[in-house]
Structure formats: structure tokens, C-alpha cells
C-alpha positions as CSV (number, residue, x, y, z in Angstrom):
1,X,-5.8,-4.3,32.4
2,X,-5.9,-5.5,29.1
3,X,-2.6,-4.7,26.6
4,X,-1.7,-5.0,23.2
5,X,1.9,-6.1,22.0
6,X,3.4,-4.5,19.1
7,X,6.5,-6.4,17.0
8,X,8.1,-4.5,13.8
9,X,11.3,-6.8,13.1
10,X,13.9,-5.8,11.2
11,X,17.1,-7.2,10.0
12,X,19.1,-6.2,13.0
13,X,16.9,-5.0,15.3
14,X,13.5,-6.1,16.9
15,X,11.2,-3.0,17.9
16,X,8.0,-3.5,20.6
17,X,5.6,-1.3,21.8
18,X,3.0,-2.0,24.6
19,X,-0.3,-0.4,24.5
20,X,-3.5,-0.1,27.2
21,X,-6.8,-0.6,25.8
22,X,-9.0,0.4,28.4
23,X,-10.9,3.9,27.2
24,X,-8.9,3.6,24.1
25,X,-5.0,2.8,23.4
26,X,-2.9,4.2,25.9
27,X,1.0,3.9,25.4
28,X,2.7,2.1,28.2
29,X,6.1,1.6,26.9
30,X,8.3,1.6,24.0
31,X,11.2,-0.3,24.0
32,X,13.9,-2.1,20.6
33,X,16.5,-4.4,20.5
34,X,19.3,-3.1,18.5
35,X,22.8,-3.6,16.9
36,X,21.9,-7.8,16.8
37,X,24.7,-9.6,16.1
38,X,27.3,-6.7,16.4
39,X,26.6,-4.6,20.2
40,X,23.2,-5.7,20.9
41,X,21.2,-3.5,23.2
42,X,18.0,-3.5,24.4
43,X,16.7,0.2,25.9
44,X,13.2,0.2,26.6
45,X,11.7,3.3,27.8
46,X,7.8,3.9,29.6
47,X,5.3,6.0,28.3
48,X,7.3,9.3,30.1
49,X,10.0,8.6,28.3
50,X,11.9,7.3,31.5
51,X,14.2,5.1,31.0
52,X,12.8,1.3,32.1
53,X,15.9,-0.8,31.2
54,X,19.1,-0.3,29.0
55,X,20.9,-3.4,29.1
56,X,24.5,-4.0,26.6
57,X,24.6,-7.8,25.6
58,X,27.9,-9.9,23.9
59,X,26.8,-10.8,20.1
60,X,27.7,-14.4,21.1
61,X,24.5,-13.6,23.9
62,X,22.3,-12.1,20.8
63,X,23.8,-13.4,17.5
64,X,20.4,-13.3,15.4
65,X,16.2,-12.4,15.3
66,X,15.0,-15.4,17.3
67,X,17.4,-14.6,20.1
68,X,16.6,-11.3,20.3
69,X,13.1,-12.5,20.3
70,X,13.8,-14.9,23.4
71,X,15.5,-12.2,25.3
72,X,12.8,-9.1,24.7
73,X,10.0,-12.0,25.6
74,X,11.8,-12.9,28.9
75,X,11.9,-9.1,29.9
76,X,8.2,-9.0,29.0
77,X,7.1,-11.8,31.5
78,X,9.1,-10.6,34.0
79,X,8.2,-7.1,34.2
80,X,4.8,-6.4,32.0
81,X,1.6,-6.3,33.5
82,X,-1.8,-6.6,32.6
83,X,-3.4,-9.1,30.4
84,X,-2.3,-9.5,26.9
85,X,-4.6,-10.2,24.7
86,X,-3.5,-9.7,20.9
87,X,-0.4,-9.4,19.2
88,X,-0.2,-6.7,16.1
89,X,2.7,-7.2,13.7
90,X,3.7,-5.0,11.1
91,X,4.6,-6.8,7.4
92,X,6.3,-5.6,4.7
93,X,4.7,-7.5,1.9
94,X,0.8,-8.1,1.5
95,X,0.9,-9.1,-2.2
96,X,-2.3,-8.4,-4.2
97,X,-4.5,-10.5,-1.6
98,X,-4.6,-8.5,1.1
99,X,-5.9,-5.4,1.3
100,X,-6.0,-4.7,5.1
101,X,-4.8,-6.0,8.0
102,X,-6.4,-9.7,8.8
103,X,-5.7,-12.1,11.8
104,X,-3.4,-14.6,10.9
105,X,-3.7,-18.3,10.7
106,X,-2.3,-21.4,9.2
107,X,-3.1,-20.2,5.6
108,X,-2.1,-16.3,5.9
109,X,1.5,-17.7,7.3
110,X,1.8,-19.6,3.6
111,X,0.8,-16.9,1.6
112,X,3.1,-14.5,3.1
113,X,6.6,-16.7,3.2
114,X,5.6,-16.5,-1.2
115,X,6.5,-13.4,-0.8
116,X,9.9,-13.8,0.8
117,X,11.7,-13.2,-2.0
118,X,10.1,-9.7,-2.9
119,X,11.2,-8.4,0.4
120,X,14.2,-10.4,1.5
121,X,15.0,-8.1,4.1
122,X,12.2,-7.9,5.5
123,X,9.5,-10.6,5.1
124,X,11.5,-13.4,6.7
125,X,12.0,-11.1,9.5
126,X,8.3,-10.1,9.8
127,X,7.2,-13.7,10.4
128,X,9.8,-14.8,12.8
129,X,8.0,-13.1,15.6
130,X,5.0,-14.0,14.6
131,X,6.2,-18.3,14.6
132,X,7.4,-17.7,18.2
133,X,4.1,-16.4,19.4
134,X,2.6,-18.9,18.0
135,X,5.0,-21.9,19.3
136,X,4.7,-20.2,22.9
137,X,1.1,-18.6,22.5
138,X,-1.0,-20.6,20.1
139,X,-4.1,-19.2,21.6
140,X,-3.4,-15.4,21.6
141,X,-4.7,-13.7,18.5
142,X,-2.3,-12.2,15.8
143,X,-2.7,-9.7,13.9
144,X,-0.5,-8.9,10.3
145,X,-1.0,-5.2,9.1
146,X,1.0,-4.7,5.6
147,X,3.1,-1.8,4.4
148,X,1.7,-2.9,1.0
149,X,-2.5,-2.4,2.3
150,X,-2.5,1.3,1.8
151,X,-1.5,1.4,-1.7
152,X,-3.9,-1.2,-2.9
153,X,-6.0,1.7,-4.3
154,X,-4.3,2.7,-6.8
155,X,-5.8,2.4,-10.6
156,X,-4.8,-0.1,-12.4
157,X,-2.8,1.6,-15.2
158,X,-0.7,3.4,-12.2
159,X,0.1,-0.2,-11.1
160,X,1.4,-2.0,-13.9
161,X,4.5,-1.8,-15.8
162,X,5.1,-2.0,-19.8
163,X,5.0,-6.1,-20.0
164,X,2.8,-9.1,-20.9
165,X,0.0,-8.8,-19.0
166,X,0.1,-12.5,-17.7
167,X,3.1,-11.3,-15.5
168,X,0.3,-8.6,-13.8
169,X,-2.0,-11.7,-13.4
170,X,0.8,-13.2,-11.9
171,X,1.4,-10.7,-9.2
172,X,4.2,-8.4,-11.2
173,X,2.7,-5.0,-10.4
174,X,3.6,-2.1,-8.2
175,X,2.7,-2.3,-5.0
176,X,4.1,0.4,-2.8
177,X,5.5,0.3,1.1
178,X,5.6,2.4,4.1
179,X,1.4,2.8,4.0
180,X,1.3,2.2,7.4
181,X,3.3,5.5,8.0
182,X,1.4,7.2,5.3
183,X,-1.9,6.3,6.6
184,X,-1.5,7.2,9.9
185,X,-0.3,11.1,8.3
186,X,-3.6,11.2,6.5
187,X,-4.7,10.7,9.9
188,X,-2.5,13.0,11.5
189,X,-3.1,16.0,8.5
190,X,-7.0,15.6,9.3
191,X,-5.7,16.8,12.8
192,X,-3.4,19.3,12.6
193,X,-4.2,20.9,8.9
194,X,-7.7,19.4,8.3
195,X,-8.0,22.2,4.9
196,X,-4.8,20.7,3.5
197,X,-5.7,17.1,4.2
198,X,-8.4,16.7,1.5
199,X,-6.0,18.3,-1.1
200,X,-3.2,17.3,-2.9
201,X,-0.1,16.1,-0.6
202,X,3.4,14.6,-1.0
203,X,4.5,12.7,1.9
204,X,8.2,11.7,2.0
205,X,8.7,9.4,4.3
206,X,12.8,9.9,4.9
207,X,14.9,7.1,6.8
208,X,17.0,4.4,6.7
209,X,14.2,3.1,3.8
210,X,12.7,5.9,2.2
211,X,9.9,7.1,0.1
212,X,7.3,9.5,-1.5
213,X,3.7,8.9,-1.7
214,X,1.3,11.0,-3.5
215,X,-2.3,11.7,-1.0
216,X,-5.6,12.9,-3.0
217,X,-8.2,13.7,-0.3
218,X,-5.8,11.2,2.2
219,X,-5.8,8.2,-0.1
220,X,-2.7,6.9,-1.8
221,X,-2.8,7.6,-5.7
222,X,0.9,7.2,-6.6
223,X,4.1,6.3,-4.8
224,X,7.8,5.6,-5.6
225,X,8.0,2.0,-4.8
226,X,7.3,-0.6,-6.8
227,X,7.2,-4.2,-7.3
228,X,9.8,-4.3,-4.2
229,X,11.5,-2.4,-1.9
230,X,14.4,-1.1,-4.2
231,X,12.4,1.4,-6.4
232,X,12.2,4.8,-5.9
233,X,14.9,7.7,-3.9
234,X,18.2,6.4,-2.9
235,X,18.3,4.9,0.4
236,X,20.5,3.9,3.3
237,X,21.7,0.9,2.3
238,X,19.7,0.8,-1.2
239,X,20.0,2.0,-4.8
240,X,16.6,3.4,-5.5
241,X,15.4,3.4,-9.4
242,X,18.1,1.8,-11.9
243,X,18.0,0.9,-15.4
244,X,17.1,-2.6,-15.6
245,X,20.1,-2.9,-18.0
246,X,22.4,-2.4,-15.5
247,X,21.0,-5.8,-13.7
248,X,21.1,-7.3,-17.2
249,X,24.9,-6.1,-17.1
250,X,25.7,-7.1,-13.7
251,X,24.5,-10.7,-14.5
252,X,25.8,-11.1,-18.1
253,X,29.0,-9.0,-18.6
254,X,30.5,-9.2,-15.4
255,X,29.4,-13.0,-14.1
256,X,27.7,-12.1,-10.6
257,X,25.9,-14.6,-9.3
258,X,22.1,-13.6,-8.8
259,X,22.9,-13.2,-4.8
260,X,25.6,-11.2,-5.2
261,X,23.2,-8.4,-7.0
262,X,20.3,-8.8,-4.6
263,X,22.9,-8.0,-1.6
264,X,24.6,-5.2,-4.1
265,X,21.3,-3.4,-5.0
266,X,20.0,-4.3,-1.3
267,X,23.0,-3.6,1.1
268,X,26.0,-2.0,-0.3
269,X,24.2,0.9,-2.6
270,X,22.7,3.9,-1.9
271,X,24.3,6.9,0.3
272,X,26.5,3.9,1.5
273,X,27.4,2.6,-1.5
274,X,27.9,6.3,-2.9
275,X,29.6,7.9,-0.2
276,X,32.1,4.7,0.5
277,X,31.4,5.4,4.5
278,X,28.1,5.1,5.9
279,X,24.5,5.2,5.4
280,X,23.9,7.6,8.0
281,X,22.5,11.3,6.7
282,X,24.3,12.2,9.9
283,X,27.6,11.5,9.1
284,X,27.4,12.2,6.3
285,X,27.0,15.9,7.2
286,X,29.5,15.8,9.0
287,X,31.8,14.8,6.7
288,X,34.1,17.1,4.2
289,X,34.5,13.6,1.9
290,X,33.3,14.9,-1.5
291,X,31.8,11.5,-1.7
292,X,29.4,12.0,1.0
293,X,28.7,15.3,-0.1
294,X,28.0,13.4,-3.5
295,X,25.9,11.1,-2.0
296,X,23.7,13.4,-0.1
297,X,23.3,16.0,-3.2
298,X,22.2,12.8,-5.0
299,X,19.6,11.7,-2.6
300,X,17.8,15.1,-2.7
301,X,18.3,15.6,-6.6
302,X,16.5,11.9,-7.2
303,X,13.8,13.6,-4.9
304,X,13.6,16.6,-6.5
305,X,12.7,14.4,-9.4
306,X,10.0,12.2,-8.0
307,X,8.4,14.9,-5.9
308,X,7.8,16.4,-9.6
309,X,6.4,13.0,-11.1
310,X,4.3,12.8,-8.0
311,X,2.9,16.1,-8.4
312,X,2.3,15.5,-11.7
313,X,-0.1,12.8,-10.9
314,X,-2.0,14.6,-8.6
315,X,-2.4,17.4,-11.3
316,X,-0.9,20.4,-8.5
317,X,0.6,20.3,-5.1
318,X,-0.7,22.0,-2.1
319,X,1.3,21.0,0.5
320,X,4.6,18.6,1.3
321,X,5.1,16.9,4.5
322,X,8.5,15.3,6.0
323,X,8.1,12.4,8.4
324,X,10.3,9.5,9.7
325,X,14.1,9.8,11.2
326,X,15.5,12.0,8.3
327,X,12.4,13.9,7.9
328,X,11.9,14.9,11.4
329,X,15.3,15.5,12.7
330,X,17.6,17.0,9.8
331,X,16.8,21.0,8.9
332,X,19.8,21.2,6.0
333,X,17.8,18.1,4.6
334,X,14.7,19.6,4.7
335,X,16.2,23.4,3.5
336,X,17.8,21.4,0.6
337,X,14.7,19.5,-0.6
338,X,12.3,22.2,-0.1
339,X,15.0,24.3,-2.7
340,X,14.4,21.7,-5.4
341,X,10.4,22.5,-4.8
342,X,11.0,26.3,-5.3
343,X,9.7,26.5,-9.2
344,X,6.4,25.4,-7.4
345,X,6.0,28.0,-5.4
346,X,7.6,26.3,-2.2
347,X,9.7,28.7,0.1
348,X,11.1,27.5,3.7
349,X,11.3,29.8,6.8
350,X,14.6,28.9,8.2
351,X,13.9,29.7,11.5
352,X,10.4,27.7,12.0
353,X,12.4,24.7,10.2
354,X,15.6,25.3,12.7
355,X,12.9,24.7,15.7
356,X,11.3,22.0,14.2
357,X,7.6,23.1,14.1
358,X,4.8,22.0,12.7
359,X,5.0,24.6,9.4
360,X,8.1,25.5,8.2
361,X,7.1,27.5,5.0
362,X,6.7,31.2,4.8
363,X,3.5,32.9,4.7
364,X,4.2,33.4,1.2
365,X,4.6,29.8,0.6
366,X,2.6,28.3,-2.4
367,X,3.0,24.9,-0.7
368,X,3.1,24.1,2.4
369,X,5.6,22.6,4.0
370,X,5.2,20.4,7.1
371,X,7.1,18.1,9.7
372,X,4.9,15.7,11.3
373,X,6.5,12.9,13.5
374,X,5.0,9.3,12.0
375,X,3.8,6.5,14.3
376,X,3.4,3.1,12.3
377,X,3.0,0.9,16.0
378,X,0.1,3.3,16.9
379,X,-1.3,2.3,13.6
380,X,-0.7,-1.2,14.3
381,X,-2.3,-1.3,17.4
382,X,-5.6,0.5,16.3
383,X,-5.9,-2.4,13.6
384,X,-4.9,-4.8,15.8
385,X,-7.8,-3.6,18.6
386,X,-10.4,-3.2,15.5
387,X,-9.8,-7.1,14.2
388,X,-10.1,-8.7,17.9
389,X,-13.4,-6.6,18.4
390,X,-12.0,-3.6,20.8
């Protein structure tokens, strides 16, 4: 049996998926390291959702990425079988080269460490994995797919911002992330509403990162993210849109050091950074902190906002879909975001969005409102199986 190996590395945990290729992908187990450096775990699951291991390791045991890398690849020889023959990787940053995923080599490795600093928590991450396959695995092929590829459509006055136009030439443009999670809902809406999917549709892609993207007949036309990963809605962890000023401010009035502002705008903003507690919409809920009710009344306000920029670009809106952890598991989100989408015409049923279906506007609905789970490792391994000639 021939498998595929799917890595999405983040900056404290290391996520894997193992697919069968024979008569097409077949999911044989899902499994993530978690918690590295502070109460690593690694839970892996098979593809019943029974539980194949759920093991709780010392920090000292896991203290960063390449150990958690060592430990995940040790529990992979031991117990995975079948033949693996390709590795699929997802990437944060694709620059303005690449367009769709590509095998890697010698010469995609240096193109993508340029672009370090325009994800810096994520890029460096990305290609650790992809090092150790290679130091352990030189032969097997690798493939990188970009959250960057999907976007690359996008006309070229939607892409650049108001500055010298040798800074576009240079590679200072939007770009847009989270496509692989957008394409595979284009995918997905061609499924399960195939008269919506060649329409007008707002994704929002809602979780720990977060945004929108605008869909024209499923293709990416518009999206909240920009030249990195800070633009857009407020995150977990990240500010969103801010006034360039306040950077100019930050560096210039108040004498922060240019690290100190990347790990401000990157780590300590957003709902943490508003609430003063967490990051997590959950507790956050939970809470009777006026701060946390701040921060989630922000975060649904800012999208609000976009959602109307976004439908402004696609000149109407016909349907709105929520997707990743937020947008799939949290009804008063949903109730409150659909609420800022009422002067469109959008109108909730509150029991269909209690039970998490598949619609959970009203009949009456002028936009539709959907919840469909996202699967960005599914998407990796189809691009992974198409480059190696499956």
C-alpha cells in the first residue's frame, strides 16, 4: 500500500495526516503534536476516530519543532504501514513566484527562507519539516503547497497598495493566506450547494488565524490579508488592520526596538491582547470580564466591516460560509456575525445553527448562510498525489 504523509508545522504544534492512495486518497490517520515546549502531547487518532496513541511528554523531552519532529517520526516507523512515497507540506508564504504547489528542491528551499521574515511565525516552521525529510529521506519526493497560491489571481489593482511602484516589483503587494482552506470550500460548495458555488461567496475562515475571502464563480477575487499575516480581522494572538502610524509611533515616540513590535503586533494583540486573558473565543464566552466581552464584540464588529468591503468587491452577496475551529463550533459567534449581515438581507435560524447543519439561514434568508468543516491536509494531499503523477 502506497501512503502519503502530510506535515502543517506550526509554532507550537506539528500536525500529520496519513493518506492511502490506492483507488484514490483514503484517510488512515490523523494525528498532532501539541503544547511543544509547555505539556507536549501527541494524540493521534485512525481514520474511525479511535484513538491510536495519546501520549503526555516533559517539555525538557519536547522543548522545540525539531524534537517534536524526531518524536512523531519515531512513532511513524514504528507503527505506519505501507510504502511512503511523497511527503506534502503546507507553506505559509509562496511570494509572487509560485503560483501552485511545486516539488521542492535545492532552489525552492532558497526562495522560501526569503520569505522568512514575511511570515515569522510560520515560514521557519514550514521548512523545518521539510530539512529533516530531506536529511533522513533525500530520495522521497516533497511537495510545498502555499497558503499564498490561491490568491495569486487577483487583478493587479486589488493587489497593490498606494506606493512607488518599484516596491510592487519588488515583491510589496498583497498576497492573501489560508487559500488552501478556501480552495478546498470552493470545492466543497460545488458539492453541497453547486447553484451558490458559481455566485458570489464570503468565506470566513475563523480560528486561532483568521480571515475573509471574497469567491466569484469559486476563485479568489479579494481577501483580508495582505502583504503578511497581520492584515485583516483581529485574531488570536494578532492585531488585524492598524494604522501604519501607530507602527511609526511604536518605533519613534516610545523607543521599541523593531522585535519588540513584530512580537507586539504578532503575539500579544488581538482577543488576547484586548481581553488581558486568553486568545481562546471559548473562554472568552465564558467569561463576565468586560474586557473579553470587549474583545469578542470587537472581533465581530471588524468583521462586520470587512464582510461589507468584501461584498462590495464582488458587486452583491449571495451566500456566507463559516469554516475552521471558530466557524464550525461556536453558534453565539455565528448568531452575532450573521446580525452585523442583517442590512443585506441575512437572517439566522437559531435552531439549524444550535445543531450545526449545513444551512443555518431561514427560508427567508437573502443570503445564505453556511457551516462547512475545512480540510487544508486533504488538499495537500490531492496536490501532493497530482505532482508525483498519482
Amino acid at each position: 500500500m502506497d501512503t502519503i504523509l502530510v506535515v502543517n508545522a506550526g509554532s507550537s504544534s506539528l500536525k500529520f495526516e496519513i493518506f492511502a492512495t490506492d483507488g484514490g486518497l483514503r484517510k488512515l490517520a490523523k494525528g498532532q503534536m501539541e503544547g511543544i515546549g509547555t505539556a507536549p502531547q501527541l494524540r493521534v487518532k485512525g481514520a474511525g476516530g479511535e484513538i491510536l496513541v495519546d501520549q503526555n511528554h516533559s517539555p525538557g523531552d519536547v522543548p522545540d519543532l525539531p524534537a517534536a519532529m524526531r518524536l512523531v517520526g519515531a512513532w511513524l516507523r514504528e507503527k505506519h504501514e505501507g510504502r511512503l512515497v511523497a511527503v506534502g507540506h503546507r507553506v505559509v508564504h509562496g511570494g509572487a513566484e509560485y503560483e501552485r504547489p511545486v516539488l521542492i528542491d535545492d532552489k525552492v528551499i532558497r526562495d522560501l527562507e526569503k520569505l522568512v521574515p514575511l511570515a515569522p511565525l510560520h515560514q521557519e516552521n514550514n521548512l523545518a519539516p521539510i530539512r529533516a525529510v530531506i536529511e533522513r529521506r533525500p530520495d522521497l519526493p516533497q511537495v510545498a503547497c502555499f497558503d499564498t497560491s490561491f490568491h495569486r489571481g487577483h487583478s493587479v489593482v486589488a493587489d497593490h497598495y498606494a506606493i512607488p511602484e518599484h516596491f510592487f516589483a519588488e515583491g510589496v503587494r498583497r498576497y492573501g493566506f489560508h487559500g488552501l482552506s478556501y480552495e478546498y470550500i470552493a470545492g466543497r460548495l460545488r458539492e453541497v450547494a453547486p447553484d451558490i458555488a458559481g455566485g458570489r461567496v464570503i468565506v470566513a475562515h475563523l480560528g486561532s488565524g483568521a480571515s475573509l475571502c471574497a469567491l466569484s464563480n469559486g476563485r479568489s477575487v479579494e481577501t483580508t490579508f495582505g502583504f503578511t499575516a497581520l492584515d485583516g480581522i483581529p485574531m488570536g494572538t494578532r492585531c488585524g488592520q492598524i494604522d501604519p502610524g501607530v507602527l511609526l509611533y511604536l518605533l519613534q515616540q516610545r523607543g521599541m526596538a523593531p522585535r519588540e513590535v513584530q512580537d507586539l503586533l504578532y503575539k500579544e494583540s488581538g482577543l488576547k491582547g484586548l481581553s488581558g486573558m486568553s486568545n481562546d473565543v471559548r473562554a472568552l464566552l465564558a467569561s463576565d470580564s468586560p474586557q473579553a466581552s470587549l474583545a469578542l464584540e470587537h472581533f465581530v464588529y471588524r468583521i462586520g466591516l470587512s464582510a461589507g468591503a468584501l461584498t462590495a468587491a464582488l458587486g452583491g452577496l449571495d451566500a456566507f460560509v463559516f469554516t475552521a475551529g471558530i466557524g464550525e463550533n461556536s453558534p453565539d459567534i455565528r448568531a452575532r456575525i450573521a446580525a452585523t449581515l442583517s442590512w443585506l438581507g441575512a437572517e439566522v435560524d437559531v435552531e439549524k445553527n444550535a445543531e450545526q447543519a449545513l444551512l443555518i439561514s431561514t427560508p427567508a434568508s437573502k443570503v445564505r448562510l453556511y457551516v462547512v468543516p475545512t480540510d487544508e491536509e486533504l488538499m495537500i494531499a490531492r496536490h501532493t498525489l497530482g505532482l508525483i503523477g498519482g
